[in-house]
C-alpha positions in Angstrom: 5.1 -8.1 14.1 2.5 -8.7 11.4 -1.4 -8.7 11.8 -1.6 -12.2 10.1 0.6 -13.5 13.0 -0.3 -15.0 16.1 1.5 -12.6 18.3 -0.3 -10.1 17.0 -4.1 -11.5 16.6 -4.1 -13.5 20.2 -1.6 -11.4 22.4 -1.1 -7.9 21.2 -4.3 -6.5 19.7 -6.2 -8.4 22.6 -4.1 -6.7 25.4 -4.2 -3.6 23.6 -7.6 -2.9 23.6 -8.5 -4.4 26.9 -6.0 -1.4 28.0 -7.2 0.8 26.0 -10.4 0.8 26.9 -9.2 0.7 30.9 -7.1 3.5 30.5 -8.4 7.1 31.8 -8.8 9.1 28.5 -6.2 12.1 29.1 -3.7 8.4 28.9 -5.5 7.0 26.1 -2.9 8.7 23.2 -0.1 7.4 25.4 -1.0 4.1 26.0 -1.3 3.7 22.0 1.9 5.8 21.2 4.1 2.9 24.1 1.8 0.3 22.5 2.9 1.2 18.6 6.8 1.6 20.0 6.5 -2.1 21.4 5.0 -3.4 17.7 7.5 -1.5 15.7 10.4 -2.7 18.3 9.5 -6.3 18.0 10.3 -6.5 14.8 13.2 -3.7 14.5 14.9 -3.8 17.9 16.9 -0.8 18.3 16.1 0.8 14.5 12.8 2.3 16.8 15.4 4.6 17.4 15.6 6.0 13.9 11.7 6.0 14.1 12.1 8.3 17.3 14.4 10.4 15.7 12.1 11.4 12.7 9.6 11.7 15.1 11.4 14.5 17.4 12.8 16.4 14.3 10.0 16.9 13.0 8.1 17.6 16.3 10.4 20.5 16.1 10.4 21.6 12.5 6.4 21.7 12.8 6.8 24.2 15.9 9.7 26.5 14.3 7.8 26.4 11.1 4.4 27.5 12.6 6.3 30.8 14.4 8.4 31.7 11.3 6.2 30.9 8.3 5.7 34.6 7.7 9.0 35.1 7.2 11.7 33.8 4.9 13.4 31.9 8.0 10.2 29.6 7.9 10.7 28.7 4.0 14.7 27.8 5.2 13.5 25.7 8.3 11.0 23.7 5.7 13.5 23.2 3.3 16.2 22.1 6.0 13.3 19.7 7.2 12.5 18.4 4.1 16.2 17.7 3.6 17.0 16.1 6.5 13.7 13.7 5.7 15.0 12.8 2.2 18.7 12.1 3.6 17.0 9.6 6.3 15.1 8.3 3.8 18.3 7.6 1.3 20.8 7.1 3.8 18.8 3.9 4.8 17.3 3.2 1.5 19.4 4.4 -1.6 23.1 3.9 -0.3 23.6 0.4 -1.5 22.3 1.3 -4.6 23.8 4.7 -5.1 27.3 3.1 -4.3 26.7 0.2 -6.1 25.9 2.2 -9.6 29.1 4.7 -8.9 31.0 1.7 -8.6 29.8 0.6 -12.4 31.2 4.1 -13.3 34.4 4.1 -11.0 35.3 0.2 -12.6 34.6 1.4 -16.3 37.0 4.1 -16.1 39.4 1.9 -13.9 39.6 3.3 -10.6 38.8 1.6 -7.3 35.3 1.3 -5.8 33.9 1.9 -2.9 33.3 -0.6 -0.1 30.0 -0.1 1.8 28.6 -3.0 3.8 24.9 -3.8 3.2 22.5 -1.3 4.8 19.6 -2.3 7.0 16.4 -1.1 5.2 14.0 -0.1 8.0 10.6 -1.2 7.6 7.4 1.3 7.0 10.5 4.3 6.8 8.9 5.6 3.3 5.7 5.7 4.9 6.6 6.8 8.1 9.0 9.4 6.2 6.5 10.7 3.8 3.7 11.0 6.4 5.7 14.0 8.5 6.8 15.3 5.4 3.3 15.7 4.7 2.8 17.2 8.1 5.7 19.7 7.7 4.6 21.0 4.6 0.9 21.2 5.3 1.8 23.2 8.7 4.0 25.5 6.1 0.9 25.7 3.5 -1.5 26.8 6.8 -3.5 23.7 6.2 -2.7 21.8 9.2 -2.4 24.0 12.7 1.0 22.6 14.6 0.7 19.8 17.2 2.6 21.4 20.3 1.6 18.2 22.6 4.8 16.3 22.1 2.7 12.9 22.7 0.1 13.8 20.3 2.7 14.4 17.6 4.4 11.1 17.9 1.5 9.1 17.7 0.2 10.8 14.4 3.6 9.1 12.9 4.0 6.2 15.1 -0.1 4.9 15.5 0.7 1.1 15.0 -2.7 0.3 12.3 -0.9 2.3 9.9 2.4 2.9 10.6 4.8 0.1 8.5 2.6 -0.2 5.2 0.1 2.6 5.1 -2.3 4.4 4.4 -0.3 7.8 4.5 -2.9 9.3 6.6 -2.6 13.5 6.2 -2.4 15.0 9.6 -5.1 17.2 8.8 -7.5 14.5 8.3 -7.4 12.9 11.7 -5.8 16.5 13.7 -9.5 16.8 15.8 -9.6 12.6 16.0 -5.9 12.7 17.5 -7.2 15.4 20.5 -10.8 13.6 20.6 -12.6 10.8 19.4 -15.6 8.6 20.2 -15.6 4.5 19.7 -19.0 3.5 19.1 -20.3 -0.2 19.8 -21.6 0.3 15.4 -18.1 1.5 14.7 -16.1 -1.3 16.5 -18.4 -3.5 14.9 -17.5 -2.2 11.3 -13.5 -2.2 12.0 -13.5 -6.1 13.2 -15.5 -6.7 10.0 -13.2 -4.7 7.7 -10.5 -6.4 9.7 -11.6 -9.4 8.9 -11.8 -8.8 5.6 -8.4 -7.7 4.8 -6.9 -10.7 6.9 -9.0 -12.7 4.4 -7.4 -11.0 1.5 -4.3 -11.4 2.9 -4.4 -15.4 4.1 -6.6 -16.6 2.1 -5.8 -15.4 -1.6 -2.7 -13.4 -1.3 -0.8 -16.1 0.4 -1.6 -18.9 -1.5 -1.7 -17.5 -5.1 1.9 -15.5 -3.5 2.9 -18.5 -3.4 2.7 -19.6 -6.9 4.0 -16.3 -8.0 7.1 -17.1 -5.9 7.3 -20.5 -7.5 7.2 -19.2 -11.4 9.6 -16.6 -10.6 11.8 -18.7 -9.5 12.0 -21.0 -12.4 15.6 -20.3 -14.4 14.7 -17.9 -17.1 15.8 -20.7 -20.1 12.8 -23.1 -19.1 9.8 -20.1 -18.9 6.9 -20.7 -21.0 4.2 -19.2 -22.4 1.7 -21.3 -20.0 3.9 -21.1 -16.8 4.8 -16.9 -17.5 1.2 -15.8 -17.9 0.5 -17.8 -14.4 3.0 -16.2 -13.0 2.3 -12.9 -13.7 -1.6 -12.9 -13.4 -0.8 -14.7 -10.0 1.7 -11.8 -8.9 -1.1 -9.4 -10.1 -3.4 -10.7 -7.7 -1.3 -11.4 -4.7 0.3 -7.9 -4.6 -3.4 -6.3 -4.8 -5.3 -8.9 -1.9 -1.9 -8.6 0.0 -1.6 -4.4 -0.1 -5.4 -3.6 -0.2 -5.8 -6.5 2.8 -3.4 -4.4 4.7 -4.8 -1.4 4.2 -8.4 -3.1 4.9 -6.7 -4.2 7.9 -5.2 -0.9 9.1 -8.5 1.3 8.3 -10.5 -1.4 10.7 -7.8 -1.3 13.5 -8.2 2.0 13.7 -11.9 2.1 13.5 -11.4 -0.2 16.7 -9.9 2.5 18.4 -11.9 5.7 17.2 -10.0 6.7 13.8 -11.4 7.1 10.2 -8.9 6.4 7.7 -9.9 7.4 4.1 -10.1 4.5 1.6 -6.7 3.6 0.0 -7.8 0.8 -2.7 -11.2 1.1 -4.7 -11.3 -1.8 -7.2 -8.4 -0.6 -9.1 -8.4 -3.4 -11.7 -12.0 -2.5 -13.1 -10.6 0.6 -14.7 -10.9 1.8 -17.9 -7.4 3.8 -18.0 -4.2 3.9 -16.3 -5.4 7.5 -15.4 -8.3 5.6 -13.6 -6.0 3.2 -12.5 -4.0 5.7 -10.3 -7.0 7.1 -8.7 -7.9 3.9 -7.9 -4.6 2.3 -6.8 -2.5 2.9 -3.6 -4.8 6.0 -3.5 -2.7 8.1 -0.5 0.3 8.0 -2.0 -1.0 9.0 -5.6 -2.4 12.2 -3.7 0.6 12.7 -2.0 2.8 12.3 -5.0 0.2 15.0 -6.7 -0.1 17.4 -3.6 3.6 17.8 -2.8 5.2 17.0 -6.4 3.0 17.0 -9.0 1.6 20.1 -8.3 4.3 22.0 -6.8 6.3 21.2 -10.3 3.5 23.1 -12.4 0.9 20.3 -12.6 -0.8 21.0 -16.3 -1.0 24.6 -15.9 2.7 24.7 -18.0 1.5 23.4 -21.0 1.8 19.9 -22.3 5.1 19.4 -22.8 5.5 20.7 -19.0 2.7 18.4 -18.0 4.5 15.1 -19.4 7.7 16.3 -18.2 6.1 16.2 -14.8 4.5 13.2 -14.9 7.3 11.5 -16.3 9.2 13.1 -12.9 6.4 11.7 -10.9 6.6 8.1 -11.8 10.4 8.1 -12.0 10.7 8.9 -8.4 7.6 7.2 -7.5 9.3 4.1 -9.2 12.2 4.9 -7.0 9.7 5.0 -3.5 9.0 1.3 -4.4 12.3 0.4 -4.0 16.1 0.8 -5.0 16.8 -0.8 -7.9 16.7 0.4 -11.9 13.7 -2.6 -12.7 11.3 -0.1 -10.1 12.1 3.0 -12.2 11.2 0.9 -15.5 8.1 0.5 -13.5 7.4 3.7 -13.2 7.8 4.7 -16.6 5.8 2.4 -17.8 3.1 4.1 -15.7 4.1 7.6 -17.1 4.6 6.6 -20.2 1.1 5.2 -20.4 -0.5 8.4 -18.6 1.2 10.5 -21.6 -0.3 8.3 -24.2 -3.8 9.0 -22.6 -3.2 12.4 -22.5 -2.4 13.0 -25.9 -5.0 10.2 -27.3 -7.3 9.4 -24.8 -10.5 11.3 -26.2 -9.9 11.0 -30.0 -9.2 7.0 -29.3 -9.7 5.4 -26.0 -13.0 7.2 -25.7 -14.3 5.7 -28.9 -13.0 2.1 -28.2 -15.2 -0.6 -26.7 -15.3 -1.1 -22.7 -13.9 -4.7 -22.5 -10.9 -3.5 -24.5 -10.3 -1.1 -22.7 -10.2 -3.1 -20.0 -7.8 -5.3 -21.7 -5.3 -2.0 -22.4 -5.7 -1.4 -18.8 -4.7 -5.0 -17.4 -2.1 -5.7 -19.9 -0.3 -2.6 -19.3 -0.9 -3.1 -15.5 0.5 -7.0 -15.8 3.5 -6.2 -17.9 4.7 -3.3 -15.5 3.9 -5.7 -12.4 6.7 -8.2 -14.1 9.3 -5.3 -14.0 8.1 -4.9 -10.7 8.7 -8.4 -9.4 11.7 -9.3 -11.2 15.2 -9.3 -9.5 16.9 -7.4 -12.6 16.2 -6.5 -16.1 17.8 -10.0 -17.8 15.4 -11.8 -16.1 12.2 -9.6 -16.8 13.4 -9.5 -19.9 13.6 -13.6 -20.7 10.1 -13.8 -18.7 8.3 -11.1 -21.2 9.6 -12.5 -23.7 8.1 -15.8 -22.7 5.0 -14.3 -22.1 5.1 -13.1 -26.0 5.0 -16.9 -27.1 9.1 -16.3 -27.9 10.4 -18.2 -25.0 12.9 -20.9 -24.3 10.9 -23.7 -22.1 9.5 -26.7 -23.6 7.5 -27.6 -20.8 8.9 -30.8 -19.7 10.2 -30.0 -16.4 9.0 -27.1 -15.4 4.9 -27.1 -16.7 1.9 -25.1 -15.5 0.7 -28.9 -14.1 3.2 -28.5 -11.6 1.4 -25.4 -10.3 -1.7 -24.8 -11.1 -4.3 -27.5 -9.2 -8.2 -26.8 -8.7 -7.4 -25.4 -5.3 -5.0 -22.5 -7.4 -8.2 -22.4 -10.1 -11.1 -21.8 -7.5 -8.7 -19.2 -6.1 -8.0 -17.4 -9.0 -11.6 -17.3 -9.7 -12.4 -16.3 -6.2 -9.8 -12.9 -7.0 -10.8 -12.2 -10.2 -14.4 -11.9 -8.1 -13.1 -9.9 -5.4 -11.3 -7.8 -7.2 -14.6 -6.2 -8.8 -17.0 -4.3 -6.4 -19.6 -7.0 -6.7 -20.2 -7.8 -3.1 -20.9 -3.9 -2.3 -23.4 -4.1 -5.3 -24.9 -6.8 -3.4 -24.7 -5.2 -0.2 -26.2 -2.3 -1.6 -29.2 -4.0 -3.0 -29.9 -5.8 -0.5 -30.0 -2.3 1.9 -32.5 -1.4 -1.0 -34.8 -4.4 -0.8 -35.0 -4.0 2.8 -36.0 0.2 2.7 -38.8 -0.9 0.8 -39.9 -3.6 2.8 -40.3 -1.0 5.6 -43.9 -0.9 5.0 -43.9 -4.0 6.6 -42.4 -4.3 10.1 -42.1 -8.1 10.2 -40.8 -8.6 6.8 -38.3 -5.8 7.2 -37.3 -7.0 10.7 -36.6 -10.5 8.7 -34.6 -8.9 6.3 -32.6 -7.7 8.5 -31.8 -10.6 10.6 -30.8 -12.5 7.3 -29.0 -9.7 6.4 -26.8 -9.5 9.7 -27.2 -13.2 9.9 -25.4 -13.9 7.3 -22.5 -11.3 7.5 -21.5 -12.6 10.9 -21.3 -15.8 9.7 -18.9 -14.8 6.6 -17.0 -13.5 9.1 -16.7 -16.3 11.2 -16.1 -18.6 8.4 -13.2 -16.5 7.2 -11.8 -16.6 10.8 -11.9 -20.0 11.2 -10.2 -20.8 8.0 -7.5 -17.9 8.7 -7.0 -19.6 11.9 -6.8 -23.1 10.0 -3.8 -21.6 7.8 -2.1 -20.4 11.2 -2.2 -23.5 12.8 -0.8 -24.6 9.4 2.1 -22.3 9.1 1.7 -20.6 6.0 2.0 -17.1 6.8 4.1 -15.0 4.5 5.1 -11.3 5.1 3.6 -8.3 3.6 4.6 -7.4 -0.3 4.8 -3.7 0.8 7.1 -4.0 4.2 10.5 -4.0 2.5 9.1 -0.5 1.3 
C-alpha cells in the first residue's frame, strides 16, 4: 500500500483516523502500531514477520543494553545487535549479489558456482533496519533512555507515515511524543497541507516526467543521442527528487495528523553551491545517520586529511551500497566521495573564488552524471548513455528523437520542477506573512490580508487534489523510486 493509491487515500487513512481519534488514549499507540502492521502486510503478506522480528530483537537488545552498559557485557550485546541487524539486512538484500560476484570468481578459476534462487527484497528494511540500529546505539551512547513498554517500542519502528521510505526518525527525537502528544486543530491543518503537497510532488511532476525517464532509458544504448540522453537524465533528476522529497512531505504531514513532528528530510537540495551542501541538503536523515554512526565513529577529520578522505570515501562506498545491490550504486557513491574530497582539498582556494551560477553548474552536473549511474541497469549501459550525453553517441535521431517525448505538457512540467525545486514559494509565503505584520496597524486591512492569504492556500490545495484525483481515476500511478530500498 502506497499513499498515492486509492486504498490508501479513501479507505485506510480515513478509517484510521476516524479510530484514532475514537480510541481511549492509553489505546491510542496500539491502535496505530495494528494499523501500521495492516499497511505493511498489504503489501508484504507474511514478510511482516521479518518486520516483527527486528522489532522484538531489538526490543530486547535496547533492555539488556540499558542494564549492562557499564560493563563490557553491554559493549558485546551492542555489537551482537548490531550484527544480527546487518546480517538481516544482507541476508535479504546483498545475497544475490554477493553470490552472484563469487560466482564471477568461482567461473574464472573454473570451479562450479553456486545456485541461490532470487531473494525477496523486503520493502522499507534499510529504513526500518537502520532506524533500531539507531535506537540501539543511542540507548548504548546514554542518549536515548530504553523503551521497556513493548507496544511503544514497536511502533517507533513500525509507525506506518514513515516506516517503508523514511525519514529515519532518531528515537530520541520523538521518545516524549511516543508516551504523549497533543493534535491541535493548527497542526492537523498543517499535516493535510504538507500532505498535499507531497502527493502533488509525487502525482503531478514525479509521475509524469518518471515517465519519460523510464521511456529514455529504455531506448537500446546504439540509438541514444545527445537530445534524447540530456532529457533523460534531467527528467530522472527531477522525478527521483518530487518522488522522494513528496514522500517524505507526505510522511512528515501524516504524522502531523496524528501528533508527531518529523524533522525536515529535503531542503532545496538542487540550489546548492557544493556537493558538501548538497548532502546537507539531500536525504538529510540518512546523511546524519551515515555521520553519527560511521563517519564519526571512524575518526571523522580529527585523523588528519588523509584519514578524513579515507572516511568519506568509506562513507559513500557503503552508502552507495544502502541504495541498492549492484556495483553501478557504489560508482554512485564514489562519485559523491570523490567530489566531497575535491572540495576539501580545493574548495576555499577555488570554488570560493568562482562565480555562483557556476557553481551551480559544478553542483548539477556532478549531481546529473552520478544520477545516470544511479538509474542505469549496469555499467555498459551508463556507459553508452554518458557518452551520448558528451555529444559522442551512436543515435541519429530517426527513430528514436526527443519529438517523440518531449510535448508542451513534458515542457510546462519541467518548468514547473525547475520552479519547485528552488524555495521560491516559502520566499513568497514569507513575504507575504511580512506584508501582513505591518498591516497590523490596520485591523481591516490586516483581517483582508489574511483571508486572501488563507483564501488562496485552501484553494491550491483543493486544486492539487482534484487534479491528483483526476490522474487516479486515470490510472497513472507509479510506485515510489525509494521502495525497492
Amino acid at each position: 500500500m502506497v499513499f498515492s493509491s486509492p486504498v490508501f487515500l479513501y479507505l485506510f487513512l480515513p478509517a484510521v483516523l476516524l479510530a484514532y481519534f475514537l480510541t481511549p488514549l492509553r489505546l491510542k499507540n496500539l491502535l496505530l502500531l495494528l494499523a501500521s502492521l495492516v499497511f505493511y502486510a498489504w503489501g508484504e503478506g507474511v514478510f511482516v514477520l521479518i518486520m516483527l522480528a527486528s522489532i522484538g530483537m531489538n526490543y530486547v537488545a535496547g533492555i539488556a543494553i540499558s542494564r549492562l552498559r557499564d560493563q563490557s557485557a553491554g559493549k558485546m550485546v551492542l555489537i551482537l545487535a548490531i550484527a544480527l541487524n546487518i546480517g538481516l539486512l544482507g541476508a535479504f538484500k546483498y545475497a544475490n549479489f554477493l553470490v552472484d560476484n563469487v560466482n564471477r570468481l568461482l567461473l574464472a578459476l573454473g570451479l562450479p558456482g553456486i545456485e541461490l534462487a532470487p531473494v525477496h527484497l523486503p520493502i522499507g528494511i534499510s529504513f526500518f533496519t537502520f532506524q533500531a540500529m539507531s535506537y540501539i546505539i543511542d540507548v548504548y551512547r546514554r542518549q536515548a533512555s530504553v523503551q521497556r513498554n513493548p507496544v511503544n517500542s514497536a511502533l517507533y519502528i513500525a509507525l506506518f507515515p514513515q516506516l517503508i521510505a523514511g525519514p529515519i526518525v532518531r528515537y530520541h527525537d520523538i521518545d516524549r511524543q511516543i508516551v504523549r502528544r497533543r493534535v491541535t486543530l493548527d497542526g492537523f491543518y498543517a499535516g493535510c497541507a504538507l500532505f498535499t503537497v507531497g502527493l502533488g510532488k509525487k502525482m503531478l511532476l514525479a509521475n509524469p516526467l518518471g515517465e519519460v525517464a523510464d521511456s529514455v532509458f529504455a531506448i537500446p544504448a546504439e540509438h541514444l543521442t545527445f537530445g534524447l540522453a540530456w532529457l533523460g537524465a534531467i527528467c530522472y533528476t527531477f522525478q527521483i527528487y518530487f518522488d522522494f522529497s513528496g514522500y517524505s512531505d507526505m510522511a512528515i504531514g501524516l504524522g502531523r495528523l496524528f501528533g508527531f513532528r518529523f524533522l525536515i528530510n529535503f531542503d532545496y537540495p538542487y540550489i546548492s553551491q557544493s556537493i558538501t551542501e548538497f548532502w546537507r541538503r539531500w536525504h538529510i536523515s540518512l546523511s546524519r545517520w551515515f555521520r553519527d554512526y560511521l563517519y564519526i565513529p571512524l575518526g571523522g577529520n580529527r585523523r588528519g586529511p588523509w584519514r578524513t578522505y579515507f572516511n568519506l570515501f568509506v562513507v559513500f562506498v557503503l552508502a552507495g551500497l544502502w541504495h541498492g545491490a549492484s556495483w553501478t550504486f557504489v560508482a554512485w557513491g564514489l562519485i559523491h566521495g570523490t567530489a566531497l574530497v575535491f572540495e576539501r582539498l580545493w574548495f576555499t582556494s577555488v570554488l570560493e573564488g568562482i562565480w555562483r551560477p557556476l557553481r551551480h553548474c559544478y553542483v548539477m552536473s556532478v549531481v546529473v552524471l552520478a544520477w545516470v549511474l544511479f538509474r542505469a541497469d549496469d555499467f555498459g549501459y551508463a556507459r553508452q548513455y554518458l557518452k551520448a550525453m558528451a555529444g559522442a553517441g551512436d543515435g541519429i535521431g530517426v527513430q528514436y528523437y526527443v519529438a517523440l517525448y518531449l510535448n508542451n505538457e513534458i515542457t510546462l512540467l519541467l518548468i514547473i520542477a525547475a520552479v519547485g525545486s528552488t524555495p521560491l514559494f516559502p520566499w513568497l509565503r514569507r513575504r507575504a506573512h511580512l506584508l501582513e505584520s505591518r498591516l497590523r496597524s490596520s485591523p481591516a486591512t490586516a483581517l483582508a490580508a489574511r483571508i486572501v492569504a488563507g483564501g488562496s492556500t485552501v484553494f491550491a490545495i483543493a486544486a492539487v487534489l482534484v487534479l491528483v484525483a483526476m490522474h487516479l481515476a486515470a490510472g497513472t500511478h507509479n510506485p515510489f523510486i525509494y521502495f525497492r530500498f
